[in-house]
C-alpha positions as a Markdown table, in Angstrom:
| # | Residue | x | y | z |
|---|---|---|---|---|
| 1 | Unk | 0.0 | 0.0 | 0.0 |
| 2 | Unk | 2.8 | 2.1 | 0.6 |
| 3 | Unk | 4.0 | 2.3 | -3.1 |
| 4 | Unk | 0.3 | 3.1 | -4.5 |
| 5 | Unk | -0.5 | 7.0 | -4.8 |
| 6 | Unk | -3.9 | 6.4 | -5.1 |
| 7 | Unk | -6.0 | 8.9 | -3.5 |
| 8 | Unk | -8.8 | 6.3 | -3.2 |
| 9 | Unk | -6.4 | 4.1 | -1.1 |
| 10 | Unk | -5.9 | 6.2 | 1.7 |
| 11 | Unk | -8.6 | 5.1 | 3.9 |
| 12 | Unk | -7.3 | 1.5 | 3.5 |
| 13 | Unk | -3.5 | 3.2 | 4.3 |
| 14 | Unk | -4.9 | 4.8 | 7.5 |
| 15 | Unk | -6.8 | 1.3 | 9.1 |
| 16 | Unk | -3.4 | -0.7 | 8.6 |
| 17 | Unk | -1.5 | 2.2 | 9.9 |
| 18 | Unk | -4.2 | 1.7 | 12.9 |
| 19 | Unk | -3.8 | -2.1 | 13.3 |
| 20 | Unk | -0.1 | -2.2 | 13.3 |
| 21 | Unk | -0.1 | 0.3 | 16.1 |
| 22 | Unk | -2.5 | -1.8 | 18.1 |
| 23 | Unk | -0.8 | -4.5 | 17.6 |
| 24 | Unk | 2.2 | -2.9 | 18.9 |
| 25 | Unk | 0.8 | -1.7 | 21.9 |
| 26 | Unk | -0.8 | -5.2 | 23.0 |
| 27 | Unk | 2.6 | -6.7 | 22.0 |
| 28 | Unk | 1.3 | -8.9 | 19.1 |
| 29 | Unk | 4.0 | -7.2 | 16.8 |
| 30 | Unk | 6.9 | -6.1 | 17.5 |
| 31 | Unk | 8.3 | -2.5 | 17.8 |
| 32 | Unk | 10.3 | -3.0 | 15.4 |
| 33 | Unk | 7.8 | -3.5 | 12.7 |
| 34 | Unk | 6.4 | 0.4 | 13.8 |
| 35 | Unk | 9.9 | 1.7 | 13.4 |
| 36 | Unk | 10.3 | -0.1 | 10.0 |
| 37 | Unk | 6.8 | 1.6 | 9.0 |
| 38 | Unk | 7.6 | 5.0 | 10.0 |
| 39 | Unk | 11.1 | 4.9 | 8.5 |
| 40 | Unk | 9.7 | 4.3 | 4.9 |
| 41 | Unk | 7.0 | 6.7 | 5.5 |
| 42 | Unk | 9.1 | 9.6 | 6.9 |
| 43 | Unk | 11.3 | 8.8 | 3.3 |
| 44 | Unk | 8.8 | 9.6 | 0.8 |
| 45 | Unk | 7.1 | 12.6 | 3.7 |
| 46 | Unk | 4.2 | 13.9 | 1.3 |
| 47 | Unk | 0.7 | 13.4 | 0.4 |
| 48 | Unk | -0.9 | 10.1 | 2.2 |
| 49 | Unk | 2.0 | 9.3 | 4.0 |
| 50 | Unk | 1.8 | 12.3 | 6.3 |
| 51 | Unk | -1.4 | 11.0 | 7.4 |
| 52 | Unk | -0.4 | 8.0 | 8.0 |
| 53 | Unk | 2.7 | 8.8 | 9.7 |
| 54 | Unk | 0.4 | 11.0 | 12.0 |
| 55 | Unk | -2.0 | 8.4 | 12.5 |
| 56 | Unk | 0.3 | 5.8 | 13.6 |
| 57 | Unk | 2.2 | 7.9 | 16.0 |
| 58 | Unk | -1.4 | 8.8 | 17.8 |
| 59 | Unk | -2.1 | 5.2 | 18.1 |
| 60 | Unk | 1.3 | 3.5 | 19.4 |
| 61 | Unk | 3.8 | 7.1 | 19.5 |
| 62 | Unk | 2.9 | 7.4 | 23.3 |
| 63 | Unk | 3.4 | 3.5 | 24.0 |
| 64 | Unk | 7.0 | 3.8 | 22.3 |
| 65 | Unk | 8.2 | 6.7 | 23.8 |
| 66 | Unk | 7.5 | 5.9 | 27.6 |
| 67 | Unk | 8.9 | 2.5 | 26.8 |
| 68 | Unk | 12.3 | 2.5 | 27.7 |
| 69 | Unk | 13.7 | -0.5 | 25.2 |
| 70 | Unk | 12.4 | 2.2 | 22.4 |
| 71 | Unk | 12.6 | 5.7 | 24.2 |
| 72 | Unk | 15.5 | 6.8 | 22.0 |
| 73 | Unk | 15.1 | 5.8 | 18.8 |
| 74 | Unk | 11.4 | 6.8 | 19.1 |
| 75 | Unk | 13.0 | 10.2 | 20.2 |
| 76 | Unk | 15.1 | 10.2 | 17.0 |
| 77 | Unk | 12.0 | 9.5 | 14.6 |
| 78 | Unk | 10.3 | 12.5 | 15.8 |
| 79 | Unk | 13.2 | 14.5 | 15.3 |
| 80 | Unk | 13.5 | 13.3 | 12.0 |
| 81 | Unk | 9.6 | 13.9 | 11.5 |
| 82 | Unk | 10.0 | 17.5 | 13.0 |
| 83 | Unk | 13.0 | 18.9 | 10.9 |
| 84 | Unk | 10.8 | 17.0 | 7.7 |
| 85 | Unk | 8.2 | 19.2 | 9.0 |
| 86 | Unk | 9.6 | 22.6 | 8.7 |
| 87 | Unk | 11.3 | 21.4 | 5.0 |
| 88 | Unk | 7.7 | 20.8 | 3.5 |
C-alpha cells in the first residue's frame, strides 16, 4: 500500500496504519515493525503518507516513547519527522 499514490487508497493506508499500532501496543507485533513503517513513510514525507505517519504515531507514538527499550530511537523519529516538517 505504501508504493500506491492512489487517493482512493488512503482510507485502507490509515486502518493498517491503525492495526499495526495496536498490535504494537498489546505486544502482538513487535516495535520494530512500527519503526520499519515510519522509516519508509518519513522517506517519501508527502501526500498520504503524512497521514499515516500522523496516525500511527497517535495510536502506538505514546506506547514507544514511555517504553524505555524504544525511548530513543522513538525520540530520534520525531526529530526526524520534526525537521521533515519545517522542509515541507
Amino acid at each position: 500500500l505504501l508504493k500506491r499514490k492512489d487517493p482512493l487508497m488512503l482510507e485502507g493506508k490509515l486502518r493498517n496504519a491503525r492495526f499495526i499500532g495496536e498490535a504494537v501496543n498489546f505486544g502482538i507485533a513487535e516495535a520494530d515493525l512500527a519503526f520499519h513503517v515510519l522509516g519508509k513513510l518519513l522517506d517519501d514525507f508527502v501526500h498520504h503518507n503524512v497521514e499515516v505517519s500522523v496516525t500511527l504515531l497517535e495510536v502506538c507514538g505514546r506506547f514507544l516513547y514511555r517504553t524505555p527499550a524504544t525511548h530513543v530511537r522513538m525520540r530520534v523519529v520525531l526529530e526526524r519527522m520534526m525537521r521533515l516538517k519545517v522542509e515541507v
